[in-house]
N, C-alpha and C positions, 0 to 999 in steps of 0.2 A: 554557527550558521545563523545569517541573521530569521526574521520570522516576518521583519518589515517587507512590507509590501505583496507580502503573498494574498492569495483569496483564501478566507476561511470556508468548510465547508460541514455540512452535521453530518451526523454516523448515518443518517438514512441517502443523502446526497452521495457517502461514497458508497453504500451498497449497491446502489445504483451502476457503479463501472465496476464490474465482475466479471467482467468478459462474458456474460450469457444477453443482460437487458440492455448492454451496449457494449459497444467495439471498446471502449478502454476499460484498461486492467489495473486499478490503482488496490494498495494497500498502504495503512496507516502504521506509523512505528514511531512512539514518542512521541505524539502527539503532530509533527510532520506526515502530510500523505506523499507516496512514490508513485509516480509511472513506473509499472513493471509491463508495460505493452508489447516490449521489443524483445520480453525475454523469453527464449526457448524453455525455460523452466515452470513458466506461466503459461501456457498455452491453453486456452478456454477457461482461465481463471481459477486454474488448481494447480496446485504446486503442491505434490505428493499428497497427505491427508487436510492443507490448508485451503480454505475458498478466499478468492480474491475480492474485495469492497467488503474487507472489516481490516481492525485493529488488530494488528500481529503483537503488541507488545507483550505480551503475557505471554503467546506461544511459542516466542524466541527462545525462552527457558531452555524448552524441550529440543531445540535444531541443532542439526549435527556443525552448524557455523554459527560465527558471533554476528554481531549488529554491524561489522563493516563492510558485509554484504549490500548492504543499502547504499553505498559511498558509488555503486554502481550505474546508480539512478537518481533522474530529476528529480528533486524534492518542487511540487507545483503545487501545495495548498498546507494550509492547517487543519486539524481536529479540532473542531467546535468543541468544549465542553469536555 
């Protein structure tokens, strides 16, 4: 996946779309962020015990599925930092 051309954005810009301080629902995985807006499984920015507008890479460990779950969704910025 290339990285060119994307917009970068910082951890505080994606806490920001969380689905509660605005309508989109993004979360960050590998330094890539996703739109998860359209998904039923994210619905007001929680997805079972995860809040939406952070960095899941760490709490992938723990998910009953692997990282190809993202292959789901738009990858529409980078992880500043």
């Amino acid at each position: 996946m290339e990285k060119e051309g994307l917009p970068e954005y910082s951890r505080s810009q994606l806490a920001l779309r969380n689905g509660q301080d605005r309508p989109q629902i993004w979360v960050a995985y590998n330094s890539y962020i996703y739109d998860v807006s359209d998904s039923r499984l994210w619905k007001n920015g929680l997805h079972y015990e995860h809040w939406a507008g952070q960095d899941l890479t760490e709490e992938l460990i723990d998910a009953p599925h692997s990282d190809t779950v993202f292959l789901k969704f738009e990858v529409i910025g980078i992880l500043k930092g």
